[in-house]
N, C-alpha and C positions, 0 to 999 in steps of 0.2 A: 547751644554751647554753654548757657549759663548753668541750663539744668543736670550737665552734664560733667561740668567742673567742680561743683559744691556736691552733687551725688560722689563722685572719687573720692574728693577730700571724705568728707562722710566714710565712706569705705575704709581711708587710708588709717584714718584715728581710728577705724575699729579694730583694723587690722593692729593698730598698734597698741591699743590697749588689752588686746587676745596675747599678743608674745609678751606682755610685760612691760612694756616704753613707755607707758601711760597710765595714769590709774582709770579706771572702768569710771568715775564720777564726773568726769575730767570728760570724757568720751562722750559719754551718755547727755549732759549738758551741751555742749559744741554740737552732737545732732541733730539738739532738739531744736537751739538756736536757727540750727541750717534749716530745718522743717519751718519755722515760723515764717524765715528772712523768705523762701520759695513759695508758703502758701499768701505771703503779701505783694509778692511779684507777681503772682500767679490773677490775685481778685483785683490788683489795679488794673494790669493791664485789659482785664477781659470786661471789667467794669465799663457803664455807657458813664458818661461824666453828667449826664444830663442836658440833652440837647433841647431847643425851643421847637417843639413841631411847629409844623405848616400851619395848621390853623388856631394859631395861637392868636387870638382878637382880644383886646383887653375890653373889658365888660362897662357899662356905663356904671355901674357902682364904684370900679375903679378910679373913671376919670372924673367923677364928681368929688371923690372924699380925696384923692390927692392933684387937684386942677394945678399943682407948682410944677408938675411931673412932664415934659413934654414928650408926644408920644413921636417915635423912632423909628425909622424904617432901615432894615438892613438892606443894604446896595447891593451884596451879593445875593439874599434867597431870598429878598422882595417880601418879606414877613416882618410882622410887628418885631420886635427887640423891645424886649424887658429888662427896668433896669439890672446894673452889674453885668449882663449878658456880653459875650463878644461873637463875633466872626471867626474861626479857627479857619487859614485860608489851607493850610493841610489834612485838616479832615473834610473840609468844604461845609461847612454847620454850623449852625449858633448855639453854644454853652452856653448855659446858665450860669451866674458866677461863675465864669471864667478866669483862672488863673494864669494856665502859660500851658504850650503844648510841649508834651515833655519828650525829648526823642528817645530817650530809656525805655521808656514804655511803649512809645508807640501811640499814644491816646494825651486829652485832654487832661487837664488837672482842676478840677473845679473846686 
């Protein structure tokens, strides 16, 4: 639906900068606008936000140069959690700097 309302519009200013209602500069800008606003909908949503795989083990060089750091087990995939990391309990995964799961998109926001 989204891609299909801003495609018309799109259509509609061209359609109206062709009879005269608009200047063509005016149009041509407002297209290009809609092109950017769609291909940034387009790579968020399809984007991985960056999840922690499975065998994600923090390495003894880790835990010796930061011993303040305590290491983390997540409850739900039973794998290490790196700091910043959360639990997204709707995409069922742990983001890496996790921010907030966006329902706009569909996906994480890291």
């Amino acid at each position: 639906p989204l891609f299909f309302s801003i495609g018309y519009s799109c259509l509609t200013i061209v359609w109206l900068a062709e009879t005269g209602g608009l200047p063509v500069s005016l149009s041509m800008i407002y297209c290009i606008l809609c092109s950017l606003a769609l291909s940034c909908h387009a790579k968020t949503t399809l984007t991985d936000p960056g999840s922690v795989p499975q065998s994600a083990v923090p390495s003894e060089a880790q835990r010796k140069n930061h011993p303040e750091q305590k290491l983390s087990m997540c409850s739900q995939c039973q794998t290490f959690k790196p700091p910043f990391s959360h639990h997204c309990r709707i995409c069922n995964r742990c983001v890496s700097r996790m921010d907030h799961h966006c329902p706009w998109m569909n996906n994480c926001i890291g």
